[in-house]
C-alpha positions as CSV (number, residue, x, y, z in Angstrom):
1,X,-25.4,-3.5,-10.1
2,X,-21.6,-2.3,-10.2
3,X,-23.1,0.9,-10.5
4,X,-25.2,1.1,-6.9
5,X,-22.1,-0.4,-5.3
6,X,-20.1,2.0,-7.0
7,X,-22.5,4.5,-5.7
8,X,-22.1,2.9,-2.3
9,X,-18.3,3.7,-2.2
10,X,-18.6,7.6,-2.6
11,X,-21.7,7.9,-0.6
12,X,-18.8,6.3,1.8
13,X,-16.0,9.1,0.3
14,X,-18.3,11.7,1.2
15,X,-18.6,10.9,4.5
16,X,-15.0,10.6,5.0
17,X,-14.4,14.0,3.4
18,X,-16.9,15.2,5.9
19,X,-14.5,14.3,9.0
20,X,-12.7,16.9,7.0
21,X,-14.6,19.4,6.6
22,X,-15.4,19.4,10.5
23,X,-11.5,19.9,10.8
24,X,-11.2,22.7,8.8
25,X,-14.2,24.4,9.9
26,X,-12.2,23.5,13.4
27,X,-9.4,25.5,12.4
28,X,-10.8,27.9,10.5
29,X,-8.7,27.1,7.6
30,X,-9.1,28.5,3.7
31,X,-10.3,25.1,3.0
32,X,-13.7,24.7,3.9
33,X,-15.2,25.7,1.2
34,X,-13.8,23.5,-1.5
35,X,-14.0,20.1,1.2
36,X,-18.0,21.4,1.5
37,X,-18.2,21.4,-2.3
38,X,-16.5,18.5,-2.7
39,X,-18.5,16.4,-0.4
40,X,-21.6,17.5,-2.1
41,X,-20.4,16.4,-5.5
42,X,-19.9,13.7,-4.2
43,X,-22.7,12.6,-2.3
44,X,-24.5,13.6,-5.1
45,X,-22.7,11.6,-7.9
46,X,-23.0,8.5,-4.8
47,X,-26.5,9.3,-4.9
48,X,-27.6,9.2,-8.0
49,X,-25.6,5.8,-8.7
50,X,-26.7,4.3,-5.6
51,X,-30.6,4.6,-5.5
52,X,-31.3,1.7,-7.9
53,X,-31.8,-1.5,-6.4
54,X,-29.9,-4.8,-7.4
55,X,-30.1,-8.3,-6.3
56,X,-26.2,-8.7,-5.1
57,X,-26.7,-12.6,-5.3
58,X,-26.2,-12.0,-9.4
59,X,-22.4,-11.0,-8.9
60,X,-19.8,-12.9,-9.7
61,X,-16.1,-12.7,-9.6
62,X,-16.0,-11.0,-13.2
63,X,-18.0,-8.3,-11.1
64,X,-16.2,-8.7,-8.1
65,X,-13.1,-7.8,-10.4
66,X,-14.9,-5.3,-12.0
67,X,-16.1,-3.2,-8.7
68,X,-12.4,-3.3,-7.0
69,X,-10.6,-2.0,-9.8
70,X,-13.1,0.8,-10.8
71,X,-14.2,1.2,-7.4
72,X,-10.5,2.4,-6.7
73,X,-10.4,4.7,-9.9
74,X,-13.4,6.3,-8.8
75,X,-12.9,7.1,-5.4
76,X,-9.8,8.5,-6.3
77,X,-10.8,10.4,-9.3
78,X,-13.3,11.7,-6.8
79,X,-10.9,11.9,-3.8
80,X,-8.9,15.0,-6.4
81,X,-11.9,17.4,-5.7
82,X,-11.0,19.0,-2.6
83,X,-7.2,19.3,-3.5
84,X,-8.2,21.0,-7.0
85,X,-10.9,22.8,-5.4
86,X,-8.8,24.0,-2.9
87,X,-6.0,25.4,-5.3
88,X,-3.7,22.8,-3.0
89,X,-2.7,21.0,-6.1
90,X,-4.5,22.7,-9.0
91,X,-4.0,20.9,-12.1
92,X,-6.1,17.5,-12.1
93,X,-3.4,15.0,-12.8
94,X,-1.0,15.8,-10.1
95,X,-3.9,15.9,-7.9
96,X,-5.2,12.2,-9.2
97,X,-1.8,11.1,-8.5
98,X,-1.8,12.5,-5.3
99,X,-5.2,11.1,-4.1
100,X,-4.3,7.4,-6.0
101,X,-0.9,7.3,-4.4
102,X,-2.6,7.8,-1.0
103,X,-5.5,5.6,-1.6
104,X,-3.2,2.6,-3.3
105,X,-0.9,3.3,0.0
106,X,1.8,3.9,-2.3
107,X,3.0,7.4,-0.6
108,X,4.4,9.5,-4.1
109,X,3.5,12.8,-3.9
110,X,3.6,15.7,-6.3
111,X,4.1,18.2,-3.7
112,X,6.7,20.3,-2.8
113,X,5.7,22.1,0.3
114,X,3.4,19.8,2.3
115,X,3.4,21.7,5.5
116,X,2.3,25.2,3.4
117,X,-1.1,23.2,2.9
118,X,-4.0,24.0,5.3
119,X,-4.6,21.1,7.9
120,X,-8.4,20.1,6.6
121,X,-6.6,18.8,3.1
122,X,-3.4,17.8,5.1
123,X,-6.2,14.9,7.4
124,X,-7.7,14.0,3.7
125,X,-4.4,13.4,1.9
126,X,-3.6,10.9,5.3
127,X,-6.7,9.8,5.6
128,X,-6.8,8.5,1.6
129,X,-4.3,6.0,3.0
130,X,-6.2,4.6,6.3
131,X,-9.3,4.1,4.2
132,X,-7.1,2.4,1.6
133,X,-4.7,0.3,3.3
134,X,-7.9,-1.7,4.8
135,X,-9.3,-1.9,1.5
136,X,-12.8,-0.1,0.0
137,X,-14.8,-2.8,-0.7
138,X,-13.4,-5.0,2.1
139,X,-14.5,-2.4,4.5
140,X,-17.7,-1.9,2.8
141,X,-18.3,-5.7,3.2
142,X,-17.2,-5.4,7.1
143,X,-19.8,-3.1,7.8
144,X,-22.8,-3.3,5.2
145,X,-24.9,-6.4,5.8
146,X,-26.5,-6.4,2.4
147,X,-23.1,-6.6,0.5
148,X,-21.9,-9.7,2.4
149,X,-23.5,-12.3,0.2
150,X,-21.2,-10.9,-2.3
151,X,-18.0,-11.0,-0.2
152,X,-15.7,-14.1,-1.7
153,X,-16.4,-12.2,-4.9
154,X,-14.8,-9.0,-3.3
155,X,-12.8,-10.5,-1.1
156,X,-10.5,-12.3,-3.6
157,X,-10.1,-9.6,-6.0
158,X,-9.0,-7.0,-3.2
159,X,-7.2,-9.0,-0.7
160,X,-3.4,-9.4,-1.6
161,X,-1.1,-12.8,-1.9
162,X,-1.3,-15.9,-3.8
163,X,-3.8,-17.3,-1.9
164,X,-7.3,-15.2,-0.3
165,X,-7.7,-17.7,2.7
166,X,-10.6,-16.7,4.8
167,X,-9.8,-16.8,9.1
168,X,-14.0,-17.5,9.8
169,X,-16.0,-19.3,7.8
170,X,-17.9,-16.4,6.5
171,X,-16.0,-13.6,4.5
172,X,-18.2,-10.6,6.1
173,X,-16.6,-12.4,9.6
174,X,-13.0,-12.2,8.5
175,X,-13.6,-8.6,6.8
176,X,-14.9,-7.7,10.2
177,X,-12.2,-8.7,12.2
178,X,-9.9,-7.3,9.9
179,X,-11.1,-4.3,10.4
180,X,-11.3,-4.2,14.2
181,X,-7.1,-5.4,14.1
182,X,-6.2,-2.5,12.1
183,X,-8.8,-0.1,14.4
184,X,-6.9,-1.6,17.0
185,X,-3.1,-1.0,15.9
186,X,-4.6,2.6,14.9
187,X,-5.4,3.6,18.2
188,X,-2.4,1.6,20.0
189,X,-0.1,4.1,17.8
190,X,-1.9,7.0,17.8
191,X,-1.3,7.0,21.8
192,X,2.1,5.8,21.7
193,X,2.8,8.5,19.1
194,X,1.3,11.3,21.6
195,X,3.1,9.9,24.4
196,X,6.5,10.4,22.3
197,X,5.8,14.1,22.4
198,X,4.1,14.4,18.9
199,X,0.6,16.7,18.9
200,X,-2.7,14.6,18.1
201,X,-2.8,15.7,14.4
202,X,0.5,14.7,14.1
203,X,-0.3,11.2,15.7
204,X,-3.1,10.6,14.0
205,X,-1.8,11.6,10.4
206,X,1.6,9.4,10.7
207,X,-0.6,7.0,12.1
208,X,-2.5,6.7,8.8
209,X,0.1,6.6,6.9
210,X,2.1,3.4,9.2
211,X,-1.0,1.1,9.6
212,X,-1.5,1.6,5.9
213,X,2.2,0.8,4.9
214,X,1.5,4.1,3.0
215,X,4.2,7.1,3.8
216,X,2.0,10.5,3.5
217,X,3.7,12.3,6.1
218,X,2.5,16.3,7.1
219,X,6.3,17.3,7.1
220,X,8.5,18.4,4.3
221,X,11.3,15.7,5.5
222,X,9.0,13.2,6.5
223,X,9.8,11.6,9.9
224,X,13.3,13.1,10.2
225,X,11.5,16.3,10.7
226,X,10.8,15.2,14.4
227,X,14.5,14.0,14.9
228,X,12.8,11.5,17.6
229,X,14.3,7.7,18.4
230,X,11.2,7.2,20.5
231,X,8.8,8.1,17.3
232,X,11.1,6.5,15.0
233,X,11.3,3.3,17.1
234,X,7.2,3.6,17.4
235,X,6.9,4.1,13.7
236,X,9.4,1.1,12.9
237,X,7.6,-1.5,15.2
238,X,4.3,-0.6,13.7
239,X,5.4,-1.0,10.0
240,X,6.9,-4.0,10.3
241,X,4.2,-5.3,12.6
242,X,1.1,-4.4,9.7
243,X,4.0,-5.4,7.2
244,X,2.7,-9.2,8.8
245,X,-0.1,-11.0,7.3
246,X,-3.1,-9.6,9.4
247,X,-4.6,-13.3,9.4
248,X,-2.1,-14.1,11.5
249,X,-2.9,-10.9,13.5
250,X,-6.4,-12.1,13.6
251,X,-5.5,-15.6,15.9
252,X,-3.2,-14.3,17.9
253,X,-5.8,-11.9,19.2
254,X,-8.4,-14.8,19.6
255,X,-5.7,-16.6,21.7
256,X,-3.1,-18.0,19.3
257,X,-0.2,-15.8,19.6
258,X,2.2,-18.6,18.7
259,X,1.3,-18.3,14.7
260,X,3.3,-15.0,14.5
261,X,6.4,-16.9,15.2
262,X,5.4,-20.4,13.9
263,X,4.3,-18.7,10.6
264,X,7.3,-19.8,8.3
265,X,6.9,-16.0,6.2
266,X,6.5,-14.5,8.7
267,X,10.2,-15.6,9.9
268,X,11.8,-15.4,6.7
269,X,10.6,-11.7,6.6
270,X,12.0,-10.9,9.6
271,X,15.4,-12.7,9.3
272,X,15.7,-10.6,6.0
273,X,14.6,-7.5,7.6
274,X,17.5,-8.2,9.8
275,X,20.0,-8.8,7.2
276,X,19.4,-5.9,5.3
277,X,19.9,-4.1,8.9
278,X,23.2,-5.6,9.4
279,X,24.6,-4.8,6.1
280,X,23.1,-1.7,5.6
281,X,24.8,-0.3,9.0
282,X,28.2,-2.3,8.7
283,X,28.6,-0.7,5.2
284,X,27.2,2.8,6.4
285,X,29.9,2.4,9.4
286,X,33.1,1.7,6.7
287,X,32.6,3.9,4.1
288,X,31.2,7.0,5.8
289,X,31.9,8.8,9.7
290,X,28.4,8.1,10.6
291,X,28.5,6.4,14.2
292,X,27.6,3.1,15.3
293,X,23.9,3.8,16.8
294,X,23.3,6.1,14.1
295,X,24.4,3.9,11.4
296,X,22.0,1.6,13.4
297,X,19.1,3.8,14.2
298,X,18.9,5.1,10.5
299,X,19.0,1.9,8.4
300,X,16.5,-0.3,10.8
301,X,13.9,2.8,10.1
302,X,14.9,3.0,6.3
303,X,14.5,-0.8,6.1
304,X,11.5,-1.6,7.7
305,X,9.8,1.4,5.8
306,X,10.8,0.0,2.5
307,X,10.7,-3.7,3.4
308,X,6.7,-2.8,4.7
309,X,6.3,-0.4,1.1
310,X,5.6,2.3,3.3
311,X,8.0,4.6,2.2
312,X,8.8,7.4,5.3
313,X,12.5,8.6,5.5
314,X,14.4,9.6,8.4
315,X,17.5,10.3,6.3
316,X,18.4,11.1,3.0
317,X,19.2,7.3,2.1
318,X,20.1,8.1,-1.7
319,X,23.1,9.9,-0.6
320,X,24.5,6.7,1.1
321,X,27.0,4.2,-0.6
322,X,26.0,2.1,-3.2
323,X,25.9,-1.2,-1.5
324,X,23.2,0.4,1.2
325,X,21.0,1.7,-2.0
326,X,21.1,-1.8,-3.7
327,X,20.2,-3.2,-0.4
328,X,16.9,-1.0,0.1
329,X,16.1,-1.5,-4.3
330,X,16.1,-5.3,-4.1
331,X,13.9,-4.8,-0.7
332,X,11.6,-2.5,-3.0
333,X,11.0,-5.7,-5.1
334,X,10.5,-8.2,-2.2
335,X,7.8,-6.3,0.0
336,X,6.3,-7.4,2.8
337,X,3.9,-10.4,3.6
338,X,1.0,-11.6,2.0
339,X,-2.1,-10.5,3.4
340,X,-0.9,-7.5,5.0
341,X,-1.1,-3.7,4.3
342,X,2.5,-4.0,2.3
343,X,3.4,-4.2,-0.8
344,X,5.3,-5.7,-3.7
345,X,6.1,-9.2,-5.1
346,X,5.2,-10.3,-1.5
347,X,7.6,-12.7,0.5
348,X,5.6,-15.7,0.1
349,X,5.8,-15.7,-3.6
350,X,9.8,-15.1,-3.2
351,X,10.2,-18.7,-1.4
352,X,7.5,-20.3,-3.8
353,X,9.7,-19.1,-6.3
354,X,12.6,-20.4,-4.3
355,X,11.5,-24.0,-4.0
356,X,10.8,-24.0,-7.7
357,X,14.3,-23.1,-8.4
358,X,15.6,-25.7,-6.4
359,X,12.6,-28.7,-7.4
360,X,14.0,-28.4,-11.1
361,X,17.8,-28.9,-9.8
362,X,16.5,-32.1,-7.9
363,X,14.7,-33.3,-10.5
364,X,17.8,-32.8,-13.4
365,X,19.3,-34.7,-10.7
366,X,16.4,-37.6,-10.3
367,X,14.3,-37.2,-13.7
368,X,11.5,-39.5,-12.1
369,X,11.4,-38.0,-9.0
370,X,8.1,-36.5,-7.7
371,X,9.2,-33.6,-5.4
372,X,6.0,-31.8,-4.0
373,X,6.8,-27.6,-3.3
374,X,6.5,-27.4,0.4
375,X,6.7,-24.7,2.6
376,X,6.2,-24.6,6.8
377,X,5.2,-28.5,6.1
378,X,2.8,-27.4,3.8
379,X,2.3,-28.7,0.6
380,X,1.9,-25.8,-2.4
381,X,-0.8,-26.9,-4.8
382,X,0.2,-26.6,-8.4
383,X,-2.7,-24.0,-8.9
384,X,-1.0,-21.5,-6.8
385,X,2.7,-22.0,-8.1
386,X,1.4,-21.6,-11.6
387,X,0.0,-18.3,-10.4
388,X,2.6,-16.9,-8.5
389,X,4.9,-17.7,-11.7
390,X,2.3,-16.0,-13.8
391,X,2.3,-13.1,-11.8
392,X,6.3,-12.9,-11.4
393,X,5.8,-13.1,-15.5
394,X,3.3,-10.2,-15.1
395,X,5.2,-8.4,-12.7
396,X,8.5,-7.8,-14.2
397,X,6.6,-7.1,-18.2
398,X,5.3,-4.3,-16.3
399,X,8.3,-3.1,-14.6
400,X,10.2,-3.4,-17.7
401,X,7.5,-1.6,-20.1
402,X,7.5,1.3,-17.5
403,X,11.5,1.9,-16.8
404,X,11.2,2.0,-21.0
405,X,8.5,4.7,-21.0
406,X,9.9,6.6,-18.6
407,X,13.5,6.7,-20.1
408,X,11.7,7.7,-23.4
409,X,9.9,10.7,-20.8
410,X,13.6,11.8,-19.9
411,X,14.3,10.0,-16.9
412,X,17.7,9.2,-16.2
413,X,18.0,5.6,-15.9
414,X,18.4,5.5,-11.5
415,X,15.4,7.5,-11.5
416,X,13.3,5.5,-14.2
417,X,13.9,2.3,-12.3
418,X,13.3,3.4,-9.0
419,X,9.9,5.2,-10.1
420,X,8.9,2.0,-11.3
421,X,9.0,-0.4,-8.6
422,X,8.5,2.4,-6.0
423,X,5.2,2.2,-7.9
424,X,4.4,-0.9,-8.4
425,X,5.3,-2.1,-5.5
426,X,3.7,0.5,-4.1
427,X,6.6,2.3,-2.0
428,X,6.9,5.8,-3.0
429,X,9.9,7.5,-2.8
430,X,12.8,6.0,-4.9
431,X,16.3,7.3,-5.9
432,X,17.5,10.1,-8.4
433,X,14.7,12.5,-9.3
434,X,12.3,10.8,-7.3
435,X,14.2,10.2,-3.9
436,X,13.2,10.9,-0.3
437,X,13.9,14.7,-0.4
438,X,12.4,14.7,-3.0
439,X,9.1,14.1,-5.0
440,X,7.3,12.9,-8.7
441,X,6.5,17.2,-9.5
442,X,8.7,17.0,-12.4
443,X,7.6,13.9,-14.3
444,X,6.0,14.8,-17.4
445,X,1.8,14.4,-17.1
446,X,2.3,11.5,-19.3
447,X,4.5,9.7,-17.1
448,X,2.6,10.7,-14.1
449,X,-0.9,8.5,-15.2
450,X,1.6,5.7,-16.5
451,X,2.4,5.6,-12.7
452,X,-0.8,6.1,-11.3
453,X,-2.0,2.7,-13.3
454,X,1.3,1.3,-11.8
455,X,-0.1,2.4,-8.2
456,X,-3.3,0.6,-9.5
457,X,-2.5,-2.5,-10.5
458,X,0.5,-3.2,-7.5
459,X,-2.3,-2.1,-5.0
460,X,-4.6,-4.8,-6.8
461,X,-2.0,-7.1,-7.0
462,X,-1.8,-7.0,-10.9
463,X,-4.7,-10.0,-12.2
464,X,-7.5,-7.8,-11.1
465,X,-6.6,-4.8,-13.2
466,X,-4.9,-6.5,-16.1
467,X,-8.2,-8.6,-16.1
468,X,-10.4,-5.8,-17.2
469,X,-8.6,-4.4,-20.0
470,X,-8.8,-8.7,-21.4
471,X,-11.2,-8.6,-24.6
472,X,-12.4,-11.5,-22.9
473,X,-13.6,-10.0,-19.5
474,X,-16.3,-8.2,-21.5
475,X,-17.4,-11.2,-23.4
476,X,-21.1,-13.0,-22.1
């Protein structure tokens, strides 16, 4: 059964590669044949896994689990064809961290010459990030009617925050309109984008990699390439836009436009997007000659890319002072919202944590008080602090474990911590070695999967991951 869904996903991967292919046969690029091969391997392998046929009423969430997390190893062990096949990135590690950074939205790359690449490869490497920034098996549920009575099971080991609250009362409903809110924001960019002055393929590719809060950009120095404060402006709004839970997105198209401002995460992200703005450009104005409006211009982009995880750069932010690079690290932790395209701890689970912190100073206080965790009025169930403290727990054993394995790789300690939340939290470019201008080419192969599970696991918001390799998960 996990096998013909499975199947199902790279019958879908094949199909994507063959947008691709068209491209590249388009302009006549050195690529086609390795994007024809590939999508034949692949719709082969698809195939061959997805011709059996399975009563999808017998799945359950250890299943559920089970297809997300190897449904994203597969599609991206898969997704390394054409670049290996294409000589674009020829041994297979750096070119399954390539295709896992841009499916997990996480935006590390390998490379060191993006725009030498030919364009066909250039569309997949974005396109790895629109496909995953919805989510695989969410969009297969959106759109394949036989899947759907397996959707809560997908739905809550995929969809990211401390809570998987559905919009409509079916899941297949909510995975639908999901999926025409970020068709929408894709094609409000792309034309904004081309009205800027960029060309289509230009549009299109940073468009990928915005509504995905993912980063691939088709320029060696990412957005600052275009030197633009109408595309940087675009590109800002957009991020911190999908860096909002897209529930919320969801009722304010069906009338409801209040919840965006109502929504109390919402306006705690914001206000701390804000912040960060404020003290990023004072301190950027003090210690170096950078102007006003640049100092302004060049930390609200920096921001809302690493607030949203997306991870684009319009300046070389890890040659600013100290106090700027703290700022944007701490944000690398933090994230964006739950049940958006962003990553990290997620904002929500910040203020849980929050009201924790200050229940337990009450109650030293009052002993026999009973102080309830609220939030926007709301009350948090226990259930749901428990988790967000075990995944805080989870979080930071991971973080740790990996800043330790890669100092042991040779990583200077800057570079060994940014690596790791850039990772996890599924940013992309940190400081040091691994810093905007530049890229993860020269961490050692070992050090390179280590992150690619880190890419993993953030994307899958830790429990689904960590689940499967639990002696019990296999246990009947």
């Amino acid at each position: 059964m996990i096998g013909k869904i499975l199947g199902i996903l790279l019958l879908g991967e094949a199909v994507a590669m063959l947008v691709c292919l068209g491209l590249a046969l388009y302009y006549r690029g050195p690529d086609v044949s390795a994007l024809a091969l590939s999508v034949v391997i692949t719709a082969l392998a698809g195939a061959a896994l997805a011709v059996r046929k399975v009563n999808y009423q017998d799945i359950g969430y250890r299943e559920g689990f089970a297809v997300a997390a190897l449904g994203w190893f597969v599609t991206a062990v898969f997704g390394s064809l054409p670049f290996v096949l294409s000589s674009a990135i020829p041994h297979p590690v750096d070119a399954f961290f390539e295709t896992m950074s841009g499916f997990t939205t996480t935006g590390a790359s390998i490379l060191t010459d993006i725009e030498a690449l030919p364009m066909g490869i250039l569309f997949w490497r974005s396109l790895t990030h629109w496909i995953g920034g919805i989510g695989t098996v969410v969009l297969l549920v959106a759109i394949i009617p036989s899947l759907r009575i397996a959707g809560m099971q997908f739905y809550r080991a995929e969809v990211s925050g401390p809570t998987k609250a559905k919009v409509l009362p079916r899941v297949a409903q909510t995975s639908r309109q999901l999926f025409k809110v970020y068709l929408v924001f894709t094609l409000l960019q792309v034309v904004a984008l081309r009205l800027a002055g960029l060309p289509w393929f230009d549009s299109l590719t940073h468009t990928f990699g915005t509504v995905a809060t993912g980063g691939f950009s088709t320029r060696n120095l990412s957005v600052g390439a275009y030197n633009s404060v109408a595309v940087e402006l675009i590109i800002a709004f957009f991020m911190l836009l999908c860096g909002i839970s897209f529930a919320l997105h969801i009722k304010a198209m069906q009338g409801r436009p209040q919840v965006l401002w109502k929504d109390r995460e919402t306006q705690v992200f914001l206000a701390v997007v804000v912040a960060a703005v404020a003290v990023i450009s004072v301190n950027l104005i003090t210690v170096t000659e950078m102007t006003t409006g640049t100092s302004v211009r060049q930390s609200l982009f920096q921001v809302s890319s690493i607030a949203t995880s997306t991870g684009f750069a319009s300046a070389d932010y890890d040659q600013w002072p100290d106090l700027s690079r703290l700022v944007l690290v701490l944000l690398m932790f933090v994230g964006a919202c739950a049940g958006s395209t962003g990553g990290g701890i997620k904002v929500i689970r910040i203020m849980v944590l929050w009201k924790l912190g200050t229940r337990q100073l009450q109650k030293l206080i009052h002993p026999q008080a009973v102080i309830p965790v609220r939030i926007g009025g709301s009350v948090i169930p226990t259930e749901v602090t428990d988790t967000v403290q075990s995944f805080l727990i989870l979080y930071m054993g991971l973080f740790v474990a990996s800043v330790v394995l890669m100092g042991m790789l040779g990583l200077d300690l800057i570079s060994a911590v940014t690596a790791a939340v850039a990772t996890l939290s599924n940013i992309g470019p940190g400081l040091g070695i691994v810093g905007p201008m530049a890229n993860y080419a020269t961490i050692p192969v070992v050090g390179k999967l280590i992150l690619s599970f880190n890419m993993l696991a953030g994307r899958l918001e830790l429990f689904t991951v960590l689940a499967l390799l639990h002696p019990g998960f296999w246990r009947k």
